[in-house]
N, C-alpha and C positions, 0 to 999 in steps of 0.2 A: 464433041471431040472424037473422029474416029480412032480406031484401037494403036492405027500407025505412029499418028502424031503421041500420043499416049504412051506406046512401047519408046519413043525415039526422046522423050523429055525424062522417062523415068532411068531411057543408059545415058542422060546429059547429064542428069542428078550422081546416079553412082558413078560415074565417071570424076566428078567433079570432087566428091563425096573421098574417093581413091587418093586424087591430087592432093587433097586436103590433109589425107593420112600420110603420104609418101613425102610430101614437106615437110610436113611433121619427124616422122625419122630422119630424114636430113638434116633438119636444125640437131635433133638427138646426136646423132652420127659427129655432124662439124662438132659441138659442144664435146663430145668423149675424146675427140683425135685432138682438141686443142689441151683438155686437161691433161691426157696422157703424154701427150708431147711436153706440158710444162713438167711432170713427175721424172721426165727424165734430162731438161737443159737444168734444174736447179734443185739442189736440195734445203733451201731455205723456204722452212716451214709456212712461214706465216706467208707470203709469197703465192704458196702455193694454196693454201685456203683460200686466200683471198680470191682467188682467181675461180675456186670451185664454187666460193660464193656468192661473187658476181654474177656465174655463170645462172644458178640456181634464182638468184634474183631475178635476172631477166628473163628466166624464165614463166616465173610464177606470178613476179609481181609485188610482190609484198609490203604494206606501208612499213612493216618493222622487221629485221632479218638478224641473227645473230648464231654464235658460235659458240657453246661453253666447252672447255677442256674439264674432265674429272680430275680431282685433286685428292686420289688414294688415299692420302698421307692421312687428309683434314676431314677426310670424308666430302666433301662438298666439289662443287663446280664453281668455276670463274669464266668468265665473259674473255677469249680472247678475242674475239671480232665482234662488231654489235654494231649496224646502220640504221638508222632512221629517228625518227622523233624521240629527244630524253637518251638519246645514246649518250652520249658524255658522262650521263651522271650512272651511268654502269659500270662504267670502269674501277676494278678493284672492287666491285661488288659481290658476296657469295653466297651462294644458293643450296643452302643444304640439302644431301641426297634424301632422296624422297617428300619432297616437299614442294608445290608449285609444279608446273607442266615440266618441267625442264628436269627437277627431281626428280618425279615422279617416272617419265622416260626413261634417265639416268641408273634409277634403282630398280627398274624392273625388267628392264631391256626391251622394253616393249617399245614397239611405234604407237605417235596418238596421231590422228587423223581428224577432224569434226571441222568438216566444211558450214556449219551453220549453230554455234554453241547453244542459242537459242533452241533447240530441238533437244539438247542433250544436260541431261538434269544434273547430272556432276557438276560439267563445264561451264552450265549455265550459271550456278550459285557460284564457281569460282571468280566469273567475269564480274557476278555481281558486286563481289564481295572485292573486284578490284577497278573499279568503273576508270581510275586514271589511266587504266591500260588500251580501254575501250576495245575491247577483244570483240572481233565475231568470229573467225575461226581462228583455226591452230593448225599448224602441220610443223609435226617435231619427232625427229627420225633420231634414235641411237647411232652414232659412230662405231664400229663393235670390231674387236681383230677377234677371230677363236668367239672365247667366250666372254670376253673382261672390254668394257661397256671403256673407251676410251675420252669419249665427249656425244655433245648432241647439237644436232642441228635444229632451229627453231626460227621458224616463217610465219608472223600474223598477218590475219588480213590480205589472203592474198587473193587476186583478182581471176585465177585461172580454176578449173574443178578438180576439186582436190582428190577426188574418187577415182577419176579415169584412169583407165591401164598407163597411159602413157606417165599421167602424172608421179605416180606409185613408182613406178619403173627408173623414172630418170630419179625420185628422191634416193632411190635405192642405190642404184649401180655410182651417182656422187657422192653417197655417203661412205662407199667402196673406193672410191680413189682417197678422200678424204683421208681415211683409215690408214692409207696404202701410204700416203703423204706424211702420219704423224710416226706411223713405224719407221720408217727410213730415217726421217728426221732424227730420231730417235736411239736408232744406229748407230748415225753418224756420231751423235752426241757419246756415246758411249766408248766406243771406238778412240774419239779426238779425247777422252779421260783418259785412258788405257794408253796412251801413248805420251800424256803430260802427268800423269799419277804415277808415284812409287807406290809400289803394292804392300810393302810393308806398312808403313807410316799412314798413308792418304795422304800425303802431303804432296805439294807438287816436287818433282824431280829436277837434275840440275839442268836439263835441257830444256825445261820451260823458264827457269831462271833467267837463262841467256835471253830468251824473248821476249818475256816481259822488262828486261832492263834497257833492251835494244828500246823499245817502244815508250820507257820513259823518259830516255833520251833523247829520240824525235822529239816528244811532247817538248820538252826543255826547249829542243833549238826554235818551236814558233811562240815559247813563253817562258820568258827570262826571269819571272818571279819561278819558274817551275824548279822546285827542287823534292830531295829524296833523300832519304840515310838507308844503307846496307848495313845488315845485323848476322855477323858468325859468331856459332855457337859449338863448342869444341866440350864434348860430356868428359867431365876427369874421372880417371879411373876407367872406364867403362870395361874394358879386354877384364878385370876381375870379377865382371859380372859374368860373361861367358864362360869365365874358367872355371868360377864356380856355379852357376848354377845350368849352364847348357847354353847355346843357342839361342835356342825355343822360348827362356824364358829373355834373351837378351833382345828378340824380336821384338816380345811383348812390350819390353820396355822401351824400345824406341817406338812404337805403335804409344803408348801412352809420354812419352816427353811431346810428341806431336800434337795429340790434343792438348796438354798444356799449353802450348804457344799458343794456338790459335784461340784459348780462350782469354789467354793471357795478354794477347795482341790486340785482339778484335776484328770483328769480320771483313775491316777493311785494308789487313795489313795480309799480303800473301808468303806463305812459310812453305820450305820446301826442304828437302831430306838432300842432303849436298854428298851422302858419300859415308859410307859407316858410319859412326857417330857424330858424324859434322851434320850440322840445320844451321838455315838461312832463313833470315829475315827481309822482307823488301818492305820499308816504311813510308809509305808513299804519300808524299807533302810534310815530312815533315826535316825541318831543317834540324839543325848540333843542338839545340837543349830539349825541345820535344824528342826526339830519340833517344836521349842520356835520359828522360822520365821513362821511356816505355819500357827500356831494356833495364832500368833498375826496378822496376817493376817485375818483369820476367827473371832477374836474376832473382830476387826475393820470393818470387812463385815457386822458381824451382826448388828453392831451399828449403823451403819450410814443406814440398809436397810430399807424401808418401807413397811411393807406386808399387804394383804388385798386392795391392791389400787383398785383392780376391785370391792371390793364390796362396796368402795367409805370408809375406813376406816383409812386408814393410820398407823396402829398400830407400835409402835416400840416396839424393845425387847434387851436385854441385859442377859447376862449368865454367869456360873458358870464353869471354866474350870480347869481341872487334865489333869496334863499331865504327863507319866512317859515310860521311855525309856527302851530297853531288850538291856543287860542281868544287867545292873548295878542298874537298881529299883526295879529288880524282874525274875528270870531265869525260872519260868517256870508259866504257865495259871493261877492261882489262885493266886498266888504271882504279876503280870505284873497287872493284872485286879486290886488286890486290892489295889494297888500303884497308880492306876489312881485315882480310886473312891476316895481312900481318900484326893486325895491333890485337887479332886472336891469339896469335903465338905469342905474341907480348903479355897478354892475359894467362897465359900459361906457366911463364916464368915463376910465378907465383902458385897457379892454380884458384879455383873458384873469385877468380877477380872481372874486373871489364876494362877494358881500353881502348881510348878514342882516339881517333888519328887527329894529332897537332894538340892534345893534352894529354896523353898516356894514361899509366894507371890508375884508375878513381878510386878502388878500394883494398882495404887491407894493407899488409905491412909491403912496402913497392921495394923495400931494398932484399924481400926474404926468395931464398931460392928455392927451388922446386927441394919439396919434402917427400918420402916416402909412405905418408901415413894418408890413407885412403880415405877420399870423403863419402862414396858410396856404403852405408851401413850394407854388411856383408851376417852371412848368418851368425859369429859370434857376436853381433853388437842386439841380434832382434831381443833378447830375454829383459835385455835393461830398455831397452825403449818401450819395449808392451807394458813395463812396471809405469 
């Protein structure tokens, strides 16, 4: 072969060799300009993983691909994406930090990389010791904002080499949008709190009221068995808790009647802070005698509770309760609302009573009128209740 033919196959090879690399960054290039453009049409999270995920799959290949978000709280990770073989029985599965590849990543912020586990004595006794997983490699990359490790990405088996610049690079700069994707989400989430949360209470405020009742009566008009009861709750006494003890401490105390309800309710009834001492109940599916059990339930809660114990007070409290059912006390938002209110004020006539719209007062003496003797224990009553 003379030197010509020689010099002229070896610039076909690098030539070709160039081609090979310069596709290469284009597929990278299309891939970032498509996920970047989803991070800004949508901020729905899962949405948008998905999509990084997808991308990341086709790229690599992988018989098994998945997604764990960290779970601070519990310490551990959950699977919010997971494809391929045995995905299904992942779901709601949790992986404690530092334990397994996924842990292990998770808790030490490291990347694990091992394109062939066989070679690697850790990884290898790990695969051993899980043969149903039939592991040969791993590539599993920290999610990370700052410093605080948010999720991890996790690719078995994948078909491409896991070592190359290119590969390392794309796991990297996706696990950067990923990041970018769960922060905003995140945001947003906090954000749409702060504008449905009163900040005293944690309870929801009265303008997510309105929304959610809007929304349960849509539900009603495509389902006719759909029904609801609305629960006001009107605190007696309460202006004698500020007068005497401050503000400060009357904050406290409606920050704490708030967690009453909602433990008193249960996590699927939503309570919301209506206005000074007013709170709302929204009792969702249940019709006039499951809501007359739940609100003599919370009225017996409140009565026997004693709040303030950490600040050494003991105070008790007693309330004014309306309660009125959809669609028979009121079929639509302004009508339901003001069926409640009213048979709260009706509740009032007396004080610490309840009343239901179309049976009136349930407890107590119903013909007695409004008394001046406070049911809130106030500082001359703490010395006989501590006895």
């Amino acid at each position: 072969m003379s030197s010509a033919v020689y010099r002229a196959r070896l610039v076909l090879r690098e030539k070709r060799q160039f081609e090979v690399i310069e596709s290469r960054q284009m597929d990278h290039l299309r891939v970032f300009h498509e996920v970047a453009r989803a991070l800004t049409q949508t901020l729905e999270l899962e949405e948008i993983l998905l999509i990084i995920m997808e991308k990341m799959a086709q790229f690599f290949g992988p018989e098994r691909w998945s997604m764990l978000m960290v779970d601070d709280e519990a310490q551990n990770l959950y699977y919010a994406i997971a494809v391929g073989e045995d995905s299904g029985s992942l779901k709601g599965l949790r992986v404690p930090m530092g334990e397994g590849v996924a842990g292990w990543v998770a808790s030490t912020g490291n990347s694990l990389i091992v394109p062939d586990v066989s070679l690697d004595p850790q990884w290898s006794a790990f695969s051993s010791a899980h043969p149903e997983l039939r592991i040969q490699s791993i590539a599993c990359v920290p999610v990370r904002s700052g410093e605080h490790t948010l999720g991890v990405i996790q690719l078995l088996n994948s078909k491409l080499d896991l070592l190359s610049e290119y590969s390392i690079s794309f796991l990297r700069i996706l696990c950067d949008y990923a990041a970018i994707a769960i922060q905003n989400a995140r945001s947003v989430q906090r954000i749409h709190e702060l504008t449905i949360t009163d900040d005293c209470t944690g309870l929801f405020n009265a303008r997510h009221l309105y929304t959610l009742l809007d929304e349960q009566i849509a539900l009603a008009q495509t389902d006719r068995d759909s029904h609801f009861s609305l629960l006001f709750v009107d605190l007696d006494h309460f202006k004698q808790v500020n007068d005497t003890h401050g503000h400060l401490i009357g904050s406290r105390l409606l920050a704490e009647v708030g967690g009453l309800m909602r433990r008193s309710l249960g996590p699927a009834t939503a309570c919301f802070r209506y206005g000074g001492d007013e709170f709302v109940a929204l009792l969702p599916d249940m019709g006039k005698q499951a809501a007359i059990d739940a609100t003599m339930r919370l009225w017996e809660d409140l009565r026997k509770a004693r709040f303030l114990t950490g600040q050494g007070l003991f105070l008790a409290l007693a309330g004014s309760f309306g309660l009125a059912t959809f669609p028979e006390d009121g079929d639509s938002v302004p009508a339901i609302i003001r069926a409640a209110d009213t048979m709260m004020y009706e509740a009032k006539t007396t004080r610490d009573n309840i009343a239901v719209a179309g049976m009136g007062l349930l407890t107590g003496d119903k013909s007695a009128k409004p008394h001046g003797k406070a049911v809130t224990m106030l500082a001359s009553d703490l010395e006989a209740r501590r006895r």
